[in-house]
Kinemage of the C-alpha trace (Angstrom):
@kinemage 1
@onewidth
@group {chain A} dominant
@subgroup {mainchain}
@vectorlist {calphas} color= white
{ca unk a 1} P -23.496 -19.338 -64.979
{ca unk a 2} L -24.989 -19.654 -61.985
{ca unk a 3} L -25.272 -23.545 -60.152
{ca unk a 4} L -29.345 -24.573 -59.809
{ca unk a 5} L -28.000 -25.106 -56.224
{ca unk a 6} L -25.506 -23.209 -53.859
{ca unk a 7} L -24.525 -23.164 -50.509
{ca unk a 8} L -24.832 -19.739 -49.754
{ca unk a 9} L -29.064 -20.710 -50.625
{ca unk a 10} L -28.633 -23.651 -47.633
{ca unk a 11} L -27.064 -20.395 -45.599
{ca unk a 12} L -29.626 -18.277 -46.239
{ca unk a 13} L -32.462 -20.573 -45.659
{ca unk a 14} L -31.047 -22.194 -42.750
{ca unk a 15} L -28.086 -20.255 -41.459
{ca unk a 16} L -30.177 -18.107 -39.151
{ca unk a 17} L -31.421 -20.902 -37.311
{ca unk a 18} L -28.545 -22.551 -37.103
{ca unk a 19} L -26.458 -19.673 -35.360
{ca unk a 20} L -29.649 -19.412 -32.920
{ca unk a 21} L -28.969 -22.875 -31.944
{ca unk a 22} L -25.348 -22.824 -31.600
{ca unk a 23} L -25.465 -19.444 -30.208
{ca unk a 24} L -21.884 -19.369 -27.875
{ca unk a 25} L -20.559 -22.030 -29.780
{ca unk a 26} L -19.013 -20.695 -33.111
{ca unk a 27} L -16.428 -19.190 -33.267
{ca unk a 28} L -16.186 -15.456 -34.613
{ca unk a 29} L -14.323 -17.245 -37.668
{ca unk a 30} L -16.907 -19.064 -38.348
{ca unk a 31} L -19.669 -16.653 -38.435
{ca unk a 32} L -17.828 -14.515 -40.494
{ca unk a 33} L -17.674 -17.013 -43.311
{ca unk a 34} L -21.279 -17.523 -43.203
{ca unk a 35} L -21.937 -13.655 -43.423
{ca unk a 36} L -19.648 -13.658 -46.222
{ca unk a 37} L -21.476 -16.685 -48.338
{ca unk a 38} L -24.445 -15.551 -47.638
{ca unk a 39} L -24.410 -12.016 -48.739
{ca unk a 40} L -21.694 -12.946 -51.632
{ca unk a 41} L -23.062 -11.607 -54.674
{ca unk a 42} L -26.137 -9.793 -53.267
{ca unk a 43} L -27.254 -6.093 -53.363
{ca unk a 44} L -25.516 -6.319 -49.381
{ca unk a 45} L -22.376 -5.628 -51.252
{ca unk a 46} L -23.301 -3.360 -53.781
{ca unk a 47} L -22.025 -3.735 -57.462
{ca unk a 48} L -22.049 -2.479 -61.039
{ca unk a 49} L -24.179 -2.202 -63.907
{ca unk a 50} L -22.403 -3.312 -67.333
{ca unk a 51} L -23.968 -2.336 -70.758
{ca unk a 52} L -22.770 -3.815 -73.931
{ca unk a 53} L -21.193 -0.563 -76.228
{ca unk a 54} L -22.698 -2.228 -79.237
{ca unk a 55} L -26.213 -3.297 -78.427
{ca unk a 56} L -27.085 -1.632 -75.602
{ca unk a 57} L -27.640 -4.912 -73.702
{ca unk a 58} L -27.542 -4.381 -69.417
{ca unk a 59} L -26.814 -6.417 -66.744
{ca unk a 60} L -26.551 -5.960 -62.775
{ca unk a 61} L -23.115 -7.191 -61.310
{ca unk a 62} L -22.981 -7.931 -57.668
{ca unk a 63} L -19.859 -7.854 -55.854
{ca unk a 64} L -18.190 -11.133 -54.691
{ca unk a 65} L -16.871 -11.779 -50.800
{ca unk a 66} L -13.971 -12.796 -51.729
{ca unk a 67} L -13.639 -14.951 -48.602
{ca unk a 68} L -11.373 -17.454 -49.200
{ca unk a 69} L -14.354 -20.623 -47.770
{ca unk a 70} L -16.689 -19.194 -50.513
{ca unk a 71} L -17.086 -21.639 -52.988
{ca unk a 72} L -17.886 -18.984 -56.085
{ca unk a 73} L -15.023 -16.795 -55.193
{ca unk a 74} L -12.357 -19.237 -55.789
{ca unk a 75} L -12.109 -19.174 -59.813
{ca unk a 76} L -10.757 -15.585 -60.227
{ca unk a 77} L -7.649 -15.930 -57.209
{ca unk a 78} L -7.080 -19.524 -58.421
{ca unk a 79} L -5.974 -17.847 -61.372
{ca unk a 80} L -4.185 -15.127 -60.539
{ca unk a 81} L -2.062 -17.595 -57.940
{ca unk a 82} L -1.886 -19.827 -61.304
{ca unk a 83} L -0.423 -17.393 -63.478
{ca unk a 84} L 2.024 -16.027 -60.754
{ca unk a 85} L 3.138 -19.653 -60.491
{ca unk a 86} L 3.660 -20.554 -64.033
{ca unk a 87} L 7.016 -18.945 -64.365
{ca unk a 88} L 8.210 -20.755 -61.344
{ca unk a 89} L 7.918 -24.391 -63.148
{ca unk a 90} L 10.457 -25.639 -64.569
{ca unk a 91} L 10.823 -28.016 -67.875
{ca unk a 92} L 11.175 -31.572 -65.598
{ca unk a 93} L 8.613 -33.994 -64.348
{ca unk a 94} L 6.568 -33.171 -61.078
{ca unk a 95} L 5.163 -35.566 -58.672
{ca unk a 96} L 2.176 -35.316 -56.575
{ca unk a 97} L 3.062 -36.514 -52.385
{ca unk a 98} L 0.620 -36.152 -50.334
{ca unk a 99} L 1.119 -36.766 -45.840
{ca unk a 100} L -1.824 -37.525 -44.036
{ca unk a 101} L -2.309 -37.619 -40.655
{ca unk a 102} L -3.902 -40.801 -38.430
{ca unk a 103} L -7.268 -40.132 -36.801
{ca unk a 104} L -5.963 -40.499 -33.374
{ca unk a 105} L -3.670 -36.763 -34.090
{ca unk a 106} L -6.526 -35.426 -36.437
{ca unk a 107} L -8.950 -35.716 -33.451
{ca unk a 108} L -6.077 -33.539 -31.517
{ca unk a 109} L -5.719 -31.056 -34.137
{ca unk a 110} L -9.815 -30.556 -34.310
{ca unk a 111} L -9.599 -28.252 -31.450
{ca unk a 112} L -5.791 -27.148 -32.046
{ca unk a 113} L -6.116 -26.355 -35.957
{ca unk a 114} L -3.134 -23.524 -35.998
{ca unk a 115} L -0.905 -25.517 -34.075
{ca unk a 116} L -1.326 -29.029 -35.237
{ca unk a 117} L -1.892 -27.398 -39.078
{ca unk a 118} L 1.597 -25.872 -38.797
{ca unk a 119} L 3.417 -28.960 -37.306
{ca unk a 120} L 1.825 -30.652 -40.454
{ca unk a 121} L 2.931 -28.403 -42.911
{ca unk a 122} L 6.847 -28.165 -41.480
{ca unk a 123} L 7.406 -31.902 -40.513
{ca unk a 124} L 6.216 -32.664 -43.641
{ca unk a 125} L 8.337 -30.543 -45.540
{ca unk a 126} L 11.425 -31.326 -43.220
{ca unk a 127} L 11.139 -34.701 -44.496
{ca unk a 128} L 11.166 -34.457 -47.754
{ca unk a 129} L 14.109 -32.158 -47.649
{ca unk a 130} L 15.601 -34.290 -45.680
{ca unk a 131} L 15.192 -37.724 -47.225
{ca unk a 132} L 15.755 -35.613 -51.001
{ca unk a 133} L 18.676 -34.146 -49.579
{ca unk a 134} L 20.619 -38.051 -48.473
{ca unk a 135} L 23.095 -39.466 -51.103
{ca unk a 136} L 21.257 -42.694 -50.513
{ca unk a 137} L 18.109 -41.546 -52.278
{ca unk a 138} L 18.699 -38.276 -54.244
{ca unk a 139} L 21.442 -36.232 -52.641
{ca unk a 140} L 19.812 -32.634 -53.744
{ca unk a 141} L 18.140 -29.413 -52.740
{ca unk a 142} L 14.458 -29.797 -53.601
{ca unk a 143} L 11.539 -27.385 -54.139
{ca unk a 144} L 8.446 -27.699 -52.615
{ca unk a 145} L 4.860 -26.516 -52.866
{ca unk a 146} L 2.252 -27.880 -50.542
{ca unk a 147} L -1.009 -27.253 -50.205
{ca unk a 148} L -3.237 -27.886 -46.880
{ca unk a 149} L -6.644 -29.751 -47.422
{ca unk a 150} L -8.648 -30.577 -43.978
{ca unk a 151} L -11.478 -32.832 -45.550
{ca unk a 152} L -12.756 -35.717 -47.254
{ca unk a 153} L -14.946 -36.233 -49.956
{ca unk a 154} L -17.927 -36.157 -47.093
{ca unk a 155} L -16.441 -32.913 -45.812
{ca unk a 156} L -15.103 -35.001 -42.552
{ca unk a 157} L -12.341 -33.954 -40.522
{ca unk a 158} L -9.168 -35.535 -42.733
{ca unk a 159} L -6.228 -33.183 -42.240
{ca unk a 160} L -3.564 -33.734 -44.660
{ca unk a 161} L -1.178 -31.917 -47.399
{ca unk a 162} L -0.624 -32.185 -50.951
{ca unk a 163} L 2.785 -31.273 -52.301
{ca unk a 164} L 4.014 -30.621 -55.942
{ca unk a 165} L 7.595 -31.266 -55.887
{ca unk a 166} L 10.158 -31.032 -59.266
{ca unk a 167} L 11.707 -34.422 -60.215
{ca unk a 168} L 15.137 -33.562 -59.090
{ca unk a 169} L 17.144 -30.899 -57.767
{ca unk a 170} L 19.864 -28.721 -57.439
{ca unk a 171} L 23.477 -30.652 -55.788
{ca unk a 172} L 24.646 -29.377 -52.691
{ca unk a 173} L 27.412 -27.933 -54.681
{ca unk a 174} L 25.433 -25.776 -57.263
{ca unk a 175} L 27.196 -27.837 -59.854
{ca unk a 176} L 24.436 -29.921 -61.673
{ca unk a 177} L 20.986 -30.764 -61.340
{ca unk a 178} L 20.053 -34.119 -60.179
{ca unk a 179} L 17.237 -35.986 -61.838
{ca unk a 180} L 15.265 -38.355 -60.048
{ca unk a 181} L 14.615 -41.888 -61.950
{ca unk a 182} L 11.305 -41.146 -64.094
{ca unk a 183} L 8.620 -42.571 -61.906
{ca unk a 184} L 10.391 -42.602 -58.672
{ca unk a 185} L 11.492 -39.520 -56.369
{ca unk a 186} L 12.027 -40.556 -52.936
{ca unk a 187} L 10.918 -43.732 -50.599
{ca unk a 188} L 7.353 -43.628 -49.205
{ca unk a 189} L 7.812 -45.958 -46.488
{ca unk a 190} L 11.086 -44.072 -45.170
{ca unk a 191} L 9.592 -40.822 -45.258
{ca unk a 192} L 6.362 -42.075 -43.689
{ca unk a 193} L 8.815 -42.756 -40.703
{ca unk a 194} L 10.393 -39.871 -40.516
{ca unk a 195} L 7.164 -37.874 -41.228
{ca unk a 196} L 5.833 -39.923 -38.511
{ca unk a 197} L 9.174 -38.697 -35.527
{ca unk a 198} L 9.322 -35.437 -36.572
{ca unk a 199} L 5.572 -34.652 -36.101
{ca unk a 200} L 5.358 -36.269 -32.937
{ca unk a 201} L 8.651 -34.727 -31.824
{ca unk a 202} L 6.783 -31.186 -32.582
{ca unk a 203} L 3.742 -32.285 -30.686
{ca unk a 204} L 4.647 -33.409 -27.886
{ca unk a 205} L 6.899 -30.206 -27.407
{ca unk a 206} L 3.730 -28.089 -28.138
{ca unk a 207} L 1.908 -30.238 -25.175
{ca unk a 208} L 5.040 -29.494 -23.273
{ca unk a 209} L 4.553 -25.914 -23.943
{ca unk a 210} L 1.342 -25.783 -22.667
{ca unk a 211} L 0.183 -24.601 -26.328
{ca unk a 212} L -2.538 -27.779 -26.694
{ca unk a 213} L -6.246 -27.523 -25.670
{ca unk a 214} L -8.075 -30.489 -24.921
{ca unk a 215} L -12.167 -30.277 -24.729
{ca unk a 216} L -15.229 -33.156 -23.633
{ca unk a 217} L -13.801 -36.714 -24.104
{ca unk a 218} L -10.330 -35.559 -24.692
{ca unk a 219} L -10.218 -33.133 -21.967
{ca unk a 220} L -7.747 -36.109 -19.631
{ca unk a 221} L -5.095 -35.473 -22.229
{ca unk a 222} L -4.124 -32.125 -20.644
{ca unk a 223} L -1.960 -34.546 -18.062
{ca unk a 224} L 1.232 -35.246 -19.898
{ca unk a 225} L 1.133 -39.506 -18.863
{ca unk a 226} L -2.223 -39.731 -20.581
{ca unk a 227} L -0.966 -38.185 -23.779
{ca unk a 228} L 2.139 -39.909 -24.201
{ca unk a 229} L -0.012 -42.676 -23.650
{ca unk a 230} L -2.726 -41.561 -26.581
{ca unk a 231} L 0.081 -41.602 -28.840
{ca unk a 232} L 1.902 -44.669 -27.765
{ca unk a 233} L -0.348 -46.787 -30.626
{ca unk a 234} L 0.462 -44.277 -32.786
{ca unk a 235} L 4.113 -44.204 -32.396
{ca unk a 236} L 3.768 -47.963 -33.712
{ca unk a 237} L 1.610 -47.366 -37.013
{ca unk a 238} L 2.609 -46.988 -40.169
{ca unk a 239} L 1.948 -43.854 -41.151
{ca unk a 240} L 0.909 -43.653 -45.123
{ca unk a 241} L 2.788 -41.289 -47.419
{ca unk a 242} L 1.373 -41.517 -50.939
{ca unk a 243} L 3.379 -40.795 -53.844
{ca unk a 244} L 1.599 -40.608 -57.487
{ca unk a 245} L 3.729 -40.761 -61.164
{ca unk a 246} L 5.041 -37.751 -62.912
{ca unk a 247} L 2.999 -35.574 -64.289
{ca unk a 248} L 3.370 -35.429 -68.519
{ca unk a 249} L 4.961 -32.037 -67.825
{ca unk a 250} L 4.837 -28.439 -66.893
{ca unk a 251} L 1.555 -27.653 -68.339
{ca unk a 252} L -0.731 -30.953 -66.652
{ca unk a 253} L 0.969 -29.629 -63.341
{ca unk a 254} L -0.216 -26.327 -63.711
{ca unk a 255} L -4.133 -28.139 -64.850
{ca unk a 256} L -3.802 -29.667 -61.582
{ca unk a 257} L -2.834 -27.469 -59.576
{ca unk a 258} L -5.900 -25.403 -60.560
{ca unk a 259} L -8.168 -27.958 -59.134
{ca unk a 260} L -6.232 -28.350 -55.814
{ca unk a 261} L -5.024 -24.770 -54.617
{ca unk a 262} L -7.903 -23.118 -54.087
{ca unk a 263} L -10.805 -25.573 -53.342
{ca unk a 264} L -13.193 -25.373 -50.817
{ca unk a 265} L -14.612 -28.484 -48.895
{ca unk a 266} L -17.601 -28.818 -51.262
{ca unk a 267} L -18.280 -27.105 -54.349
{ca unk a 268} L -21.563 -26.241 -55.622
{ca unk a 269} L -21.637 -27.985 -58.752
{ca unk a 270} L -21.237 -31.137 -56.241
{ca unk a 271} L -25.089 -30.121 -54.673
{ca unk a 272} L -27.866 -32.065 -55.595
{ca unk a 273} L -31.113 -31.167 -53.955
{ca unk a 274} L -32.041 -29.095 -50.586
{ca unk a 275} L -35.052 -30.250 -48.974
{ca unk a 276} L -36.985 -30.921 -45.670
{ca unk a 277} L -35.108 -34.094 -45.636
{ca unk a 278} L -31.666 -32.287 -45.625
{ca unk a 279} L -29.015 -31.629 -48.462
{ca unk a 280} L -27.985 -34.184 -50.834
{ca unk a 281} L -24.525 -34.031 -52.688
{ca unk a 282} L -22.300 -36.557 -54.586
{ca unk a 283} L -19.024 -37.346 -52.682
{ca unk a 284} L -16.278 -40.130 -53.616
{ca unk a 285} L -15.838 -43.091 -51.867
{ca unk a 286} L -12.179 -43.490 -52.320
{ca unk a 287} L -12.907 -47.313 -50.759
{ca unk a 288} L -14.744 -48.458 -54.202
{ca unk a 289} L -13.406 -48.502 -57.752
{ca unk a 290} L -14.633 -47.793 -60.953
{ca unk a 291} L -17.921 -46.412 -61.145
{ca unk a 292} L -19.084 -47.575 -57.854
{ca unk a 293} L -16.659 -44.104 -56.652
{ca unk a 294} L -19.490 -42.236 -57.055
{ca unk a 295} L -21.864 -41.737 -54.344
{ca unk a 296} L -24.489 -40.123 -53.183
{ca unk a 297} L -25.294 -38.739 -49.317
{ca unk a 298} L -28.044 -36.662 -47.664
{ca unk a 299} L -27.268 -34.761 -44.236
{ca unk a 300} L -29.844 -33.639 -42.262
{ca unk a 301} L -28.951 -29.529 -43.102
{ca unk a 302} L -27.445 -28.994 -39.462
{ca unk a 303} L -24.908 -31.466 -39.989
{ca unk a 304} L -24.700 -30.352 -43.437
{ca unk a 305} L -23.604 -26.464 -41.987
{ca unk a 306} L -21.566 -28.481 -39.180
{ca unk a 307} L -19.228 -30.184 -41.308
{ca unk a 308} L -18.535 -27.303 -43.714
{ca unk a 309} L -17.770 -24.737 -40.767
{ca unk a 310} L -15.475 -27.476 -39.783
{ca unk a 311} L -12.805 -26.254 -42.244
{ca unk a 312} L -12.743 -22.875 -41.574
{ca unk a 313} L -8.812 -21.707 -41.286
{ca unk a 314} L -7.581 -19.691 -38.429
{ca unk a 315} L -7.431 -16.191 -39.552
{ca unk a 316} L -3.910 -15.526 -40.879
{ca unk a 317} L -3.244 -19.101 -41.722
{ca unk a 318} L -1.694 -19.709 -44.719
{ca unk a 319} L -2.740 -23.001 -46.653
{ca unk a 320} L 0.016 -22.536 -49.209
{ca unk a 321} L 3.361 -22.851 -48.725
{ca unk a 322} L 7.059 -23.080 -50.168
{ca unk a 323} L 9.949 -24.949 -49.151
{ca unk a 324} L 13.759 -25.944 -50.589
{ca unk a 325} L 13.910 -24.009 -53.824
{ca unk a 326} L 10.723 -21.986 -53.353
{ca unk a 327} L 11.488 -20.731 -50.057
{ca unk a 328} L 11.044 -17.007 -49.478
{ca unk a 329} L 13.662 -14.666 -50.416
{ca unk a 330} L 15.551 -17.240 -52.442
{ca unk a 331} L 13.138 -18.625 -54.675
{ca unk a 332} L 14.316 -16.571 -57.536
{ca unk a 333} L 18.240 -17.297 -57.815
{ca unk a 334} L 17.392 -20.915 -56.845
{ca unk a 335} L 14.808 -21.151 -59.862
{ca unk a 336} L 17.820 -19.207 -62.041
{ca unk a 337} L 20.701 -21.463 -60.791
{ca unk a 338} L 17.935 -24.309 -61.924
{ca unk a 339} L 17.606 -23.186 -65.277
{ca unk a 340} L 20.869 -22.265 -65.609
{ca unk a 341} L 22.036 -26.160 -64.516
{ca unk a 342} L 18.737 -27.343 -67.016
{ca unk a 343} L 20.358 -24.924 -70.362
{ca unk a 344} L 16.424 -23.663 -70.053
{ca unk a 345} L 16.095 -19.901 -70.883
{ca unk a 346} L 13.974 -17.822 -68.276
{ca unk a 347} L 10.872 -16.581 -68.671
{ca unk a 348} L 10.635 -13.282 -70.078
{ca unk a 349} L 9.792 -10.578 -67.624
{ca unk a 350} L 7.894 -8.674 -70.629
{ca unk a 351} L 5.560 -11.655 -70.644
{ca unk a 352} L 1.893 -10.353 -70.164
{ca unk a 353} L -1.446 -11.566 -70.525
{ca unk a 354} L -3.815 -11.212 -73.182
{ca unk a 355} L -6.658 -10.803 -70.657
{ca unk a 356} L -7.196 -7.938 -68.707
{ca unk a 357} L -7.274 -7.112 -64.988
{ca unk a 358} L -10.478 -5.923 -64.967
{ca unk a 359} L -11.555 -8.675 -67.588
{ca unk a 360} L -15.937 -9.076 -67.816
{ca unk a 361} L -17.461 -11.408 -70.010
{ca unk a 362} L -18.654 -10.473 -73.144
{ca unk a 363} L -22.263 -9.148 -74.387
{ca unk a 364} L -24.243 -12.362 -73.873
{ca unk a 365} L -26.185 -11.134 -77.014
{ca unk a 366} L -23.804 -10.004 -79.334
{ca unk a 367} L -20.596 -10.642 -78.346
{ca unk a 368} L -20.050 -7.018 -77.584
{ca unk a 369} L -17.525 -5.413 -74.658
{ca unk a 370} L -18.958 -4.649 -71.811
{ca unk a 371} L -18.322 -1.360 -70.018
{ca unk a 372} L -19.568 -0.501 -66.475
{ca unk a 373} L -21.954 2.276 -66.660
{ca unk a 374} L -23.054 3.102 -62.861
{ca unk a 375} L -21.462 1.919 -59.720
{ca unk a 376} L -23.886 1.640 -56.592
{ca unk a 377} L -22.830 1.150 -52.337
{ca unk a 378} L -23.492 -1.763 -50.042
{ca unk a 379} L -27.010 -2.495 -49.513
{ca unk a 380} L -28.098 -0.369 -52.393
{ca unk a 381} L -29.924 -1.150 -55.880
{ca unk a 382} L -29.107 0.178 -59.273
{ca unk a 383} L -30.763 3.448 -60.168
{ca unk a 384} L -32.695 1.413 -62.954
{ca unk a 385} L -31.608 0.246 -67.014
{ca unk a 386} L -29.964 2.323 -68.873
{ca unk a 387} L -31.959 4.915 -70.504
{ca unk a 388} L -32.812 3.291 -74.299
{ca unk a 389} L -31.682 0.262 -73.385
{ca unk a 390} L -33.486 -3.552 -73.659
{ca unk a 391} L -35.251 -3.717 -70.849
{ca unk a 392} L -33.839 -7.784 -70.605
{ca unk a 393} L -30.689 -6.859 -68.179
{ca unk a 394} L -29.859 -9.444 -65.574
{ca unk a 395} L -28.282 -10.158 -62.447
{ca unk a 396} L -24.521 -12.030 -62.830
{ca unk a 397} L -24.495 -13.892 -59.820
């Protein structure tokens, strides 16, 4: 069903003048993403009609962008990624970690997203293999799935990754599998420091490298003295690794997941009204408790475009990523040896599902199947219903 509100309608209304404005100043990325919201699920893409086999009922079916920013093309790759990743859990515990970086290095990785984004996801990682792999804490190979999120509830600049790691691992051996204590992987104060030498370590060698930009205010920290000094406060801060309690098991990780891998930095659902005064949406004031976490904002609609074109990727970037365990080319006999060390069976590889590729929704009249019937181009309309057919079809949007 389609929201009362999207952002591709804020786009459309407003997009046009926004780009005239900005004109030189986004980034080919950028306008891209707004093309694609903005004609998502229009006639600019063509589509299908479907008619029901049973009643005869018709509707129009756009096609989708499939732009990884558009907030209504998420549901459908979420789960396809989901069901992909099901056979990779395993029957243990999984905690939630999640590395953020200080404002002082988000501000530097605002104009230096694939670089800073990448030291982010690999110190991060590094450190929890690391710090899993010491005798001191856990002493084992660990798996790793992390997930990079740029914003905050209020779609500001908050760079930071989310990782779903196993409670345990494999020995350094192969010989066992090492559990973690129930509601306790690894120290978050020791791998805050570490996080906190090996990203710097990896930033300062990009600055070395000449790989850094530096724009308006920060422009002085292309000299190498006035960056070492930008960081020197941050050299001495704690920098906050957050660990939550095991999930209940393999099926709440895969519920969560769903809500984390493929989000956008506002949903529709979250849109409340779009008006002269601006756009108004709920956000979470993770400050407050209770039900004081709710709140409410309006942007004035620039500001509102602004901070969602903010978190547009770098093409190519990849937001997911696997470490340990999950890495690459060994992902499969480390999840075998795992299950061989856990006396788990492994999934079957005759398991299928009962819903097909090319799954529509049923007859929204009868409950019929619903077959596609004509197939029009970009920027081109359906012929007209179905000959015989109720003349009630709609547009899915």
């Amino acid at each position: 069903m389609r929201a009362s509100l999207e952002v591709a309608d804020i786009f459309r209304t407003a997009g046009p003048a926004y780009r005239a404005a900005h004109a030189g100043h986004l980034s080919l990325a950028q306008l891209k993403v707004m093309s694609a919201i903005e004609h998502c699920r229009t006639a600019a893409l063509g589509g299908h009609v479907e008619a029901c086999e049973a009643c005869g009922q018709w509707r129009i079916a756009y096609n989708s962008c499939r732009n990884r920013h558009c907030p209504k093309c998420q549901g459908a790759t979420a789960r396809t990624w989901l069901a992909e990743r099901e056979a990779d859990l395993l029957p243990v515990g999984y905690f939630h970690v999640v590395f953020t970086l200080p404002a002082e290095v988000a501000d530097i990785a605002f104009h230096n997203k694939a670089a800073v984004y990448d030291v982010l996801f690999k110190a991060a990682s590094e450190t929890m293999l690391i710090i899993a792999a010491d005798p001191k804490h856990l002493g084992a190979r660990i798996g790793i799935t992390a997930v990079l999120h740029t914003w905050g509830s209020a779609m500001t600049h908050h760079p930071h990754v989310h990782m779903i790691v196993p409670g345990g691992g494999i020995a350094p051996d192969g010989s066992r599998w090492i559990s973690s204590r129930p509601a306790f992987l690894l120290p978050v104060r020791v791998l805050g420091r570490l996080f906190r030498r090996l990203f710097l370590t990896r930033l300062v060698a990009l600055h070395d490298a000449g790989r850094l930009a530096f724009f308006g205010s920060m422009a002085h920290l292309t000299d190498r003295r006035a960056f070492l000094q930008h960081l020197s406060p941050v050299r001495k801060k704690r920098w906050v690794v957050y660990a939550k309690a095991p999930f209940a098991g393999p099926e709440a990780v895969l519920a969560y997941l769903s809500r984390y891998t493929h989000r956008v930095a506002i949903s529709n659902s979250r849109l409340i009204a779009f008006d002269e005064s601006g756009v108004t949406f709920r956000y979470k004031d993770y400050r407050r408790d209770g039900a004081d976490r709710q709140q409410v904002m309006t942007l004035a609609t620039d500001e509102f475009i602004r901070r969602f074109l903010l978190h547009v990727l770098p093409r190519g970037f990849h937001r997911i990523r696997y470490s340990g365990l999950l890495a690459g080319s060994a992902r499969k006999a480390s999840l075998a040896l795992a299950r061989e060390l856990l006396n788990v069976a492994a999934p079957s590889d005759d398991d299928t599902t009962d819903e097909p590729d090319n799954f529509r929704p049923p007859c929204p009249c009868c409950g019929g199947r619903m077959i596609v019937i004509e197939v029009f181009e970009r920027w081109r309309q359906p012929r007209g219903p179905p000959h015989g057919s109720p003349s009630t079809g709609t547009s899915t949007p």
